[in-house]
Structure formats: structure tokens, C-alpha cells
Rosetta silent file (secondary structure, phi, psi, omega in degrees, C-alpha in Angstrom):
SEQUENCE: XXXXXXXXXXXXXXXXXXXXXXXXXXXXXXXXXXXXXXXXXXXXXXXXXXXXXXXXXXXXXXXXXXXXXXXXXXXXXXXXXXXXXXXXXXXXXXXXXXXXXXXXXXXX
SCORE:     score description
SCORE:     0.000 S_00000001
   1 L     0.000  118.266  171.835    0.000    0.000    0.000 S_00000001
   2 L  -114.709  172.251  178.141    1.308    3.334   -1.175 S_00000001
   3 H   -58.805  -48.370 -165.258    0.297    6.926   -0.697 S_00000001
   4 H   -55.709  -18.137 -148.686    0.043    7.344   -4.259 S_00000001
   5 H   -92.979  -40.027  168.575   -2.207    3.864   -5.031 S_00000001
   6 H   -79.088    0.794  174.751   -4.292    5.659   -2.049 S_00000001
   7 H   -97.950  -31.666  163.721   -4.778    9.156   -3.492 S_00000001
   8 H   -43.106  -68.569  171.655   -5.285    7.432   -6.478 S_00000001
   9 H   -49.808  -66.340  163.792   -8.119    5.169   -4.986 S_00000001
  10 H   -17.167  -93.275 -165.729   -9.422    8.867   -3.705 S_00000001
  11 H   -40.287  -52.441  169.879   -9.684   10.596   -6.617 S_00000001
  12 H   -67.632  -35.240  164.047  -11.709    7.930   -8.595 S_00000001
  13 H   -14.850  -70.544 -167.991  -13.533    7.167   -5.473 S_00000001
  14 H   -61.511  -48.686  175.078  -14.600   10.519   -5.312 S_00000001
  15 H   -86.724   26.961  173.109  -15.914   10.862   -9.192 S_00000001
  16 H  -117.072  -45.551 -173.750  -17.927    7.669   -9.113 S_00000001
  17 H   -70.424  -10.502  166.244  -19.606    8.424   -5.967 S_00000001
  18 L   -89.023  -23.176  174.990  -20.659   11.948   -7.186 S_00000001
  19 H   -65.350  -67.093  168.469  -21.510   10.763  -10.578 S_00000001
  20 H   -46.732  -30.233  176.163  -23.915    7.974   -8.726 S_00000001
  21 H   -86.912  -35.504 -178.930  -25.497   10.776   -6.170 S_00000001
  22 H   -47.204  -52.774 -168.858  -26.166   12.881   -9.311 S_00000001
  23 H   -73.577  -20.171  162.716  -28.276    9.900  -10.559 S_00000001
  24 L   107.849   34.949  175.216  -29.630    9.486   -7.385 S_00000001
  25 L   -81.677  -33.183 -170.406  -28.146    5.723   -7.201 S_00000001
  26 E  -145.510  127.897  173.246  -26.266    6.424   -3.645 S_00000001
  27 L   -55.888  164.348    8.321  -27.553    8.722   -0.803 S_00000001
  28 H   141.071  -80.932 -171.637  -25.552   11.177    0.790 S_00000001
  29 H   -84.897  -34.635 -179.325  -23.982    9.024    3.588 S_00000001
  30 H   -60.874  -60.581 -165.859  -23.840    5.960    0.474 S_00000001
  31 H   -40.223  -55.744  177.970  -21.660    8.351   -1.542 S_00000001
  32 H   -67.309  -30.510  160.592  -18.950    8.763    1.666 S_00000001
  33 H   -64.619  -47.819 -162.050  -19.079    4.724    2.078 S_00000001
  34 H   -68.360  -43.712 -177.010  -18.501    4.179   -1.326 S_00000001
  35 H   -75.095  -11.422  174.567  -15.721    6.742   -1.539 S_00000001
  36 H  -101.007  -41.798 -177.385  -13.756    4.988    1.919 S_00000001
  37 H   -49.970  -34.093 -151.756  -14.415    1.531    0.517 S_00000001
  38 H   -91.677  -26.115 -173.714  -13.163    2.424   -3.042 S_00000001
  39 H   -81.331  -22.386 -178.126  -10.170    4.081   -1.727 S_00000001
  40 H   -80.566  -63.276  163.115   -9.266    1.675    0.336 S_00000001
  41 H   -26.215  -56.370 -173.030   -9.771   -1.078   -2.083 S_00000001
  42 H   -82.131  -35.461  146.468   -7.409    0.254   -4.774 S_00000001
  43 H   -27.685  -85.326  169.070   -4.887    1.014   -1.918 S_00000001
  44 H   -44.843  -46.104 -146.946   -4.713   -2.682   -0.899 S_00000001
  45 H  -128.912  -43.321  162.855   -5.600   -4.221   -3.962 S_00000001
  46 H   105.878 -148.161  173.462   -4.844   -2.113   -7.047 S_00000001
  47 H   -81.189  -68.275 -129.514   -7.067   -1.792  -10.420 S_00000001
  48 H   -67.196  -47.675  172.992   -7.709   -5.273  -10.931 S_00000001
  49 H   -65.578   -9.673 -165.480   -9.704   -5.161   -7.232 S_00000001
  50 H   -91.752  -21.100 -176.025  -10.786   -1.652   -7.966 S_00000001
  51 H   -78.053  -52.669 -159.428  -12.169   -3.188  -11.237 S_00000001
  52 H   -89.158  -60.524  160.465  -13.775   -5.943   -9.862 S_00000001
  53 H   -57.638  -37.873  172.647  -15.765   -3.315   -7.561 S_00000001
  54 H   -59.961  -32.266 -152.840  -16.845   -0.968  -10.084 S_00000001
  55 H   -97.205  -20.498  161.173  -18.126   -3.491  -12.298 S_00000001
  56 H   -56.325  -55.307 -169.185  -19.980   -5.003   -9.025 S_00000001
  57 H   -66.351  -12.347  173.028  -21.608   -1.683   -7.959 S_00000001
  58 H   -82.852  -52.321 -168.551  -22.410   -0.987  -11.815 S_00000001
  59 H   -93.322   15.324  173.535  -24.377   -4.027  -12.523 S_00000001
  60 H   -96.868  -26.685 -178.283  -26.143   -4.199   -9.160 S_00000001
  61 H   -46.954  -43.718 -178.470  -26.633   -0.324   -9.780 S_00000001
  62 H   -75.682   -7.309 -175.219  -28.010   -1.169  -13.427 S_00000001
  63 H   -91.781  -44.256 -174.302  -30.141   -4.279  -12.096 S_00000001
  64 H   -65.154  -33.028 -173.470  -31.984   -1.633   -9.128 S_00000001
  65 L  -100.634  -12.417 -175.418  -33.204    0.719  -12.166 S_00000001
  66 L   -71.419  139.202  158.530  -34.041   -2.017  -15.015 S_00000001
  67 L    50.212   53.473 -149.031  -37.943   -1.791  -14.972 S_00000001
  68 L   -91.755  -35.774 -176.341  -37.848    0.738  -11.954 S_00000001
  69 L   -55.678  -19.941  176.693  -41.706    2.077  -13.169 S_00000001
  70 L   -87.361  -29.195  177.673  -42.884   -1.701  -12.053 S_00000001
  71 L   -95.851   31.555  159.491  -41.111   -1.965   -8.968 S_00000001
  72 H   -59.945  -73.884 -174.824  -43.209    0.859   -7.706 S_00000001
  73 H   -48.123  -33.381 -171.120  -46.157   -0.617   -6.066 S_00000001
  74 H   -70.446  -47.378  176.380  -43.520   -3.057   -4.536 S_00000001
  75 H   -41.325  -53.713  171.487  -41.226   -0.512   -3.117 S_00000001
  76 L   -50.784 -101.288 -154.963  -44.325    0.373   -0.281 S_00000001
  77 L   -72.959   78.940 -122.445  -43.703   -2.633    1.276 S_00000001
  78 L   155.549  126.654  179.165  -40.681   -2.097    2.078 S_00000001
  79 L   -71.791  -45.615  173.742  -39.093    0.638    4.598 S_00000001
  80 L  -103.795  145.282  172.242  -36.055    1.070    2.041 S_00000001
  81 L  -148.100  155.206  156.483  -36.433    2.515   -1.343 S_00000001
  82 L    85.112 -126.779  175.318  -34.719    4.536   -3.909 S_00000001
  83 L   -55.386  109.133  153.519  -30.619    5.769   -2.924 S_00000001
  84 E   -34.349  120.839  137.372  -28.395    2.839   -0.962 S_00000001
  85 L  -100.144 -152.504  177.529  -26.734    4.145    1.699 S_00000001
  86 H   -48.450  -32.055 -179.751  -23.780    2.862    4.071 S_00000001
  87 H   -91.595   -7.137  169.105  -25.631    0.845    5.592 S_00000001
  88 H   -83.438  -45.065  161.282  -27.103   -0.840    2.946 S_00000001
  89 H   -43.037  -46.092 -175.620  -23.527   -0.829    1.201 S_00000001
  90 H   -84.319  -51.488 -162.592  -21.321   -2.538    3.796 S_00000001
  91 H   -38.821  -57.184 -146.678  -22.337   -6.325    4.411 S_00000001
  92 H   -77.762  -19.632  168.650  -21.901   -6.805    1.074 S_00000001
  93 H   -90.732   10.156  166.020  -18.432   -5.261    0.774 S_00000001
  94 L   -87.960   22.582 -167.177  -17.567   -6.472    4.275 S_00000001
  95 L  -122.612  -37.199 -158.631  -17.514  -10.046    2.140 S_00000001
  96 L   -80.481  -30.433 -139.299  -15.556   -7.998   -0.540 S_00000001
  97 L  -102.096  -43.186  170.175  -12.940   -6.478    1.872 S_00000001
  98 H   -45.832  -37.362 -169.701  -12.438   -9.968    3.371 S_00000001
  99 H   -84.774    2.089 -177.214  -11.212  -11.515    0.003 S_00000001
 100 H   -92.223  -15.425  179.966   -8.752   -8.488    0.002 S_00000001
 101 H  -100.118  -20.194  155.622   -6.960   -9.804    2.949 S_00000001
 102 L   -55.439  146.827 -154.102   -6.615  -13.567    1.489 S_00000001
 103 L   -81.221  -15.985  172.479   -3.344  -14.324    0.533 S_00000001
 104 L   -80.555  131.443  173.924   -4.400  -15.477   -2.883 S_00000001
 105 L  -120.398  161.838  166.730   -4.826  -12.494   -5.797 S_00000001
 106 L   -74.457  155.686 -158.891   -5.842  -12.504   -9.288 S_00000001
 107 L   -94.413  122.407  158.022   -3.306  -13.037  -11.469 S_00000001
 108 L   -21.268    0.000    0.000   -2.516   -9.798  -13.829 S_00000001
């Protein structure tokens, strides 16, 4: 882990989680998870884990909005709707964050 691979991790952090609160994909408090997870990932891990997150949070992001006019009526029952935020956000990258600390990596 270097400064640079974390300042790195930062910057793109920072324009995916503002691009996603523009679309209204990640709340507020989602944006600031997304932006310590992501930095931290590509610190530890590099692009190829940094990769492997984007392209998760992209296709569950593109999976929440296919045929979002249908999942209306469903969304009332249900407490959460609409933006993820941190808390919605971690379990599944506390699963993610685990496989960053196994000793095995993908190979380049």
C-alpha cells in the first residue's frame, strides 16, 4: 500500500460516488461509504480489485433501475427505497474487503 495507489483510490472514489449521487443511485452518507471503501480497495488491492468493484456496484446499480416504473407498487412494502446508503452498502463489501486480505490475488 502506497500513498500514491491511495490518493489514487481517492480521486476515482470521489468521481464515481458523485456521478452515482447525481443519478440518485447512492444517498448522501452511500456516496462517503462508497468513496472509503473504493479508496481503500485500490490502496490494498490495485485496479484489478478496484475493477472488480466498479463493475460489481455498476451491474447491481443497473439491475436496481431495469424496470424501476414496475417496482413501484412493490417498493411500499418495504421501509427502504430509492438511494443505498452505508448501511445498505457494507455487508456486502464487508464479504468484498475480506477476500482483500486472502493471501491469494488474481493473477494480472
Amino acid at each position: 500500500m502506497s500513498f500514491s495507489n491511495l490518493s489514487l483510490g481517492f480521486i476515482i472514489s470521489i468521481v464515481i460516488a458523485l456521478a452515482c449521487y447525481k443519478k440518485r443511485s447512492l444517498s448522501r452518507n452511500g456516496a462517503a461509504g462508497a468513496v472509503l471503501i473504493g479508496t481503500i480497495t485500490f490502496g490494498l488491492g490495485g485496479w484489478i480489485w478496484e475493477c472488480l468493484l466498479i463493475a460489481f456496484f455498476v451491474s447491481s446499480s443497473l439491475h436496481s433501475h431495469y424496470k424501476l416504473g414496475e417496482k413501484v407498487h412493490l417498493a411500499e412494502k418495504f421501509a427502504k427505497a430509492g438511494a443505498r446508503d452505508l448501511g445498505e452498502r457494507t455487508p456486502g463489501q464487508r464479504r468484498f474487503g475480506g477476500y482483500l486480505g486472502h493471501p491469494i490475488q488474481p493473477q494480472a
